[in-house]
C-alpha positions in Angstrom: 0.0 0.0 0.0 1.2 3.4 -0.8 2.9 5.4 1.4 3.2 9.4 1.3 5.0 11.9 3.4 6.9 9.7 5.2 8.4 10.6 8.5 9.9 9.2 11.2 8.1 8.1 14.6 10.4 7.6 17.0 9.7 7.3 20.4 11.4 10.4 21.5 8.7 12.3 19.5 6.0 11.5 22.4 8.1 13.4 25.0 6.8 16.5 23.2 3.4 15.8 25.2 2.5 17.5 28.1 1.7 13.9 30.0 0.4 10.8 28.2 -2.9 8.8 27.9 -3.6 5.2 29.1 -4.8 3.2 27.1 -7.3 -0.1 26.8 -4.7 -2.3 27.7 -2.2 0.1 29.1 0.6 -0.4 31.8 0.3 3.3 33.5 -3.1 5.2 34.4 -3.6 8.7 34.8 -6.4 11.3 35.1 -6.5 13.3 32.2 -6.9 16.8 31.5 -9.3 17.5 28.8 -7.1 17.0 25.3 -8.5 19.4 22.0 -11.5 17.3 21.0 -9.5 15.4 18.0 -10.6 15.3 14.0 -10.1 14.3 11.0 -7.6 17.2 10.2 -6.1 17.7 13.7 -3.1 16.6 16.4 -4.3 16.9 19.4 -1.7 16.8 22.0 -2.6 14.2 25.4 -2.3 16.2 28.7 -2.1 13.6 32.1 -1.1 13.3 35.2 0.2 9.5 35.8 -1.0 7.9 38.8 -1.0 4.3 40.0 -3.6 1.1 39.3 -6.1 1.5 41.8 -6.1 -1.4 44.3 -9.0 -3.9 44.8 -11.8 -3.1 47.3 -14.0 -5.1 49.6 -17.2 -2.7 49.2 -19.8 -3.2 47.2 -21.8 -0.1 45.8 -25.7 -0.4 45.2 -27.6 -0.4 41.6 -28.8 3.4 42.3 -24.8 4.2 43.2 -23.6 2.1 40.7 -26.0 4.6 38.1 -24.5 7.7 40.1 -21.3 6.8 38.7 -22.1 6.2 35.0 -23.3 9.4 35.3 -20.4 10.9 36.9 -18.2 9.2 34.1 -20.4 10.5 31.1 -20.5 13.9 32.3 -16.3 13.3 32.7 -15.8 11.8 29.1 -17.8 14.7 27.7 -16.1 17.4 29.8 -13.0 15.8 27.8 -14.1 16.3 24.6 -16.3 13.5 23.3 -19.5 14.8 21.7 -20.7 11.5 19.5 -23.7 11.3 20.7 -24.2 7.3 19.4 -21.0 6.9 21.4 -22.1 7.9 24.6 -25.0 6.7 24.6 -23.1 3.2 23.8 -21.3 4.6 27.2 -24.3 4.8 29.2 -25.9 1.4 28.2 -23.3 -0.5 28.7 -22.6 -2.2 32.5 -18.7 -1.7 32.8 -19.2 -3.1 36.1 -19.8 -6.4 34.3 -16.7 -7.1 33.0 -14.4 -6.4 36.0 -14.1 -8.5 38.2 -16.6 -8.1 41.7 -13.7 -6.9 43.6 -13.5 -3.9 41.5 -16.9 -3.1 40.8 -17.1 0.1 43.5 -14.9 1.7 40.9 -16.1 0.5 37.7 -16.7 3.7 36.6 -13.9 5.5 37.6 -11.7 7.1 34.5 -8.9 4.7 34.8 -8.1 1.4 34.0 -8.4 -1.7 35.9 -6.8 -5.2 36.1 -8.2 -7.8 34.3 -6.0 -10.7 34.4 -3.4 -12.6 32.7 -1.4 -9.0 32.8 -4.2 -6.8 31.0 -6.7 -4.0 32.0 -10.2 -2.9 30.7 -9.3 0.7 29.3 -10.4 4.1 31.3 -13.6 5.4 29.8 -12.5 8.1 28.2 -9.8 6.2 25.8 -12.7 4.0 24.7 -15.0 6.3 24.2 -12.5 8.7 22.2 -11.1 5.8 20.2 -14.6 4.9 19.0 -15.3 8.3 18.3 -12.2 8.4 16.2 -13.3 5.7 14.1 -16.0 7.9 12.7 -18.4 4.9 12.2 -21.4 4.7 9.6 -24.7 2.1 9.3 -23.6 -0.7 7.8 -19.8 -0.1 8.9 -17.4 -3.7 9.4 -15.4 -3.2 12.8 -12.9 -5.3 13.8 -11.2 -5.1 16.7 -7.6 -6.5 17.9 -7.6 -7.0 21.3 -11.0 -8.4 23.0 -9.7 -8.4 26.4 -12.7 -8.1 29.1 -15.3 -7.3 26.0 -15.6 -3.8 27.1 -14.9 -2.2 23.9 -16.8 -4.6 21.9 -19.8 -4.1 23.6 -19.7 -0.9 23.4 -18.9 -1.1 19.6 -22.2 -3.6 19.6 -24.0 -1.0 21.1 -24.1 1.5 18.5 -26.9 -0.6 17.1 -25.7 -0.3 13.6 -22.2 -1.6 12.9 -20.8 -5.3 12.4 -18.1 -6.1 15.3 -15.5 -8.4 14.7 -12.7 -9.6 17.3 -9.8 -11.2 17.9 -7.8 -12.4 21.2 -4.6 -13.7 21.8 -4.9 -14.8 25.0 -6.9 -18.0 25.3 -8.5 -17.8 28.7 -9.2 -14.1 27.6 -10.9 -14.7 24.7 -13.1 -17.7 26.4 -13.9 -15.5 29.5 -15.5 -12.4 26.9 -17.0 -14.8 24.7 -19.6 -15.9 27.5 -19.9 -12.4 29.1 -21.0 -11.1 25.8 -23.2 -14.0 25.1 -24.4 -13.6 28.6 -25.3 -9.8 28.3 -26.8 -9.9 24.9 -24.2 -9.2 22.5 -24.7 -12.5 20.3 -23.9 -11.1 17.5 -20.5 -9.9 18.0 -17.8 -12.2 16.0 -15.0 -13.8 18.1 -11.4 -15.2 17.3 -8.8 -16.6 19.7 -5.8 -16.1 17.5 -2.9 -13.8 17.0 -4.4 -10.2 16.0 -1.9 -8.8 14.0 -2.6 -10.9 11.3 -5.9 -9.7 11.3 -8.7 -11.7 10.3 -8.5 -12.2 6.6 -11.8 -13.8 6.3 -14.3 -10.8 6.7 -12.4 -8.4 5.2 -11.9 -5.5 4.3 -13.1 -3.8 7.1 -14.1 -0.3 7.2 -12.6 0.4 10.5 -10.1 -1.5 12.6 -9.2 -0.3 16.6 -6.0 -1.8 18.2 -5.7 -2.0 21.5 -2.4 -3.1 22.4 1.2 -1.3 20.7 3.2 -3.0 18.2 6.0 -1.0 16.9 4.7 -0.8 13.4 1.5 -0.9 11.7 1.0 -4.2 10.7 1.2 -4.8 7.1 -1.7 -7.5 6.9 -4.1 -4.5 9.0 -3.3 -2.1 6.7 -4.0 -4.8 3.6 -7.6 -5.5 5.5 -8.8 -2.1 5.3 -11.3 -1.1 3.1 -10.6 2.4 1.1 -11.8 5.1 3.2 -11.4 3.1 6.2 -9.9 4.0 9.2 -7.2 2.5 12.2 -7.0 3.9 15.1 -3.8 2.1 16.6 -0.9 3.0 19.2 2.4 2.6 18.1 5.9 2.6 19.4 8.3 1.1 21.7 7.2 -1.6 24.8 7.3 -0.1 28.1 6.9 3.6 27.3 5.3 6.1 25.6 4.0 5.1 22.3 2.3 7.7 19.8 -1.6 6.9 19.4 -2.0 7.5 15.1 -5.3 7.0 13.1 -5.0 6.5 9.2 -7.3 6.9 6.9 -7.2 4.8 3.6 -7.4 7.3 0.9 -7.6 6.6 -3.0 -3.8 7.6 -3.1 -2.6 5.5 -0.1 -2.3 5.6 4.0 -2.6 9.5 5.5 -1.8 9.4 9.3 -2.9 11.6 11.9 -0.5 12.1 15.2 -3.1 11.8 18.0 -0.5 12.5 20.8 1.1 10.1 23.7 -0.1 6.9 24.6 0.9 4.2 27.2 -0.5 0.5 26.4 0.4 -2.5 26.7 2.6 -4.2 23.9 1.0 -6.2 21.2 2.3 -10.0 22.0 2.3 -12.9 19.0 4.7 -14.0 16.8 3.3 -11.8 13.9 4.2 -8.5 16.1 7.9 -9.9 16.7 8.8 -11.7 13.0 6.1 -10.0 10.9 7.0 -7.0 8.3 4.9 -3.8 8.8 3.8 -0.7 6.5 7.8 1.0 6.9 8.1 2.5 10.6 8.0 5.6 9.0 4.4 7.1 8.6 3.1 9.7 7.1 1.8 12.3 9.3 -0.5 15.4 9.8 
């Protein structure tokens, strides 16, 4: 796939951000401060404050606190910029609480990830929310997601009403464990894969938009090949253990055109593919 503009991504680049975002499966949390709501046409720079994983708690909070708390977070994602309405309403129909674990579930809804096993987190509210946004999905669009984890983002994805979500997992007892939550809350028809993500999933594609939620250090040459022209990634990229830069491409007629999104912090993207496979050149274009 064609390539224009190219220019180098290297990890030093992220240090020109105020703080950095954590992401869906990321290693460091923060609370961030409300980035420029991001487009199409824009670099938004990521403003945060890192803090710690919060630790478990014994208490459990009641249905009507429980609904406090959505609350509290949808008011917080669109202080932060968020303003798809289909995406938060996704946010406030959708029981985060339900795919933490119970010793979690007081803070559920707090903007900040939390554990979720075999190393992983479910993503702070705000990432998902703005990485779903950033997608910029139609009726009728193809999703497919790398990285299942807890389900979170694919239910969320499901509840837009009006896009086809497709997943895949790496991590067997993962993929098993968000494969019956999801069948248990409703989401039948969300497609699942236990398999190595950065091949994609060749079979239903191209896809129309594809959201990553773990960092390799390139793009992934069979993602790039999956995407439909005019579709879009939204993907972190960058070195394991640090800041990575969070990019969305777009697919034009003409090849890949990359947006810098600002600094990211997620987990890396595991598999043989991510540590043998060839990529779209680790230079990108950018905006």
């Amino acid at each position: 796939m064609m390539v224009k503009q190219l220019v180098s991504i290297f990890w030093i680049g992220a240090f020109t951000c105020l703080g950095m975002l954590s992401g869906c499966r990321g290693m460091v949390t923060a609370a961030p401060i409300p980035p420029p709501t991001p487009s199409a046409n824009s670099s938004p720079t990521s403003m945060l404050s890192p803090t710690s994983i919060p630790t478990s708690t014994v208490s459990f909070p009641s249905e009507s606190q429980l609904e406090s708390q959505q609350q509290t977070m949808l008011n917080t994602i669109r202080d932060y910029g968020v303003k798809d309405e289909n995406v938060l309403r996704a946010m406030s129909r959708v029981p985060r609480q339900e795919f933490i674990s119970s010793e979690y579930r007081q803070q559920a809804y707090g903007d900040f990830p939390l554990p979720i096993g075999y190393g992983q987190t479910i993503s702070q509210p705000f990432i998902v929310a703005w990485m779903t946004e950033l997608l910029e999905l139609k009726p009728g669009a193809k999703v497919l997601e790398i990285g299942t984890g807890s389900g979170y983002q694919a239910a969320i994805l499901a509840e837009l009403g009006y896009v086809q979500v497709y997943s895949v997992e790496i991590i067997p007892e993962l993929a098993d464990g968000s494969a019956a939550r999801l069948q248990r809350l409703g989401y039948k028809d969300v497609h699942l894969k236990q398999g190595d993500g950065y091949y994609g999933w060749k079979e239903y594609a191209p896809y129309d938009a594809i959201i990553v939620t773990a960092a390799p250090d390139h793009l992934p040459a069979p993602l790039s090949a999956q995407l439909a022209t005019g579709g879009k990634i939204v993907i972190p990229i960058g070195p394991q253990g640090f800041i990575q830069t969070l990019w969305k491409f777009v697919n034009e007629t003409d090849g890949l055109k990359a947006y810098n999104l600002g600094g990211v912090s997620f987990v890396p993207l595991t598999g043989a593919g991510a540590e043998q496979g060839d990529g779209v050149p680790s230079s990108v274009p950018a905006k």
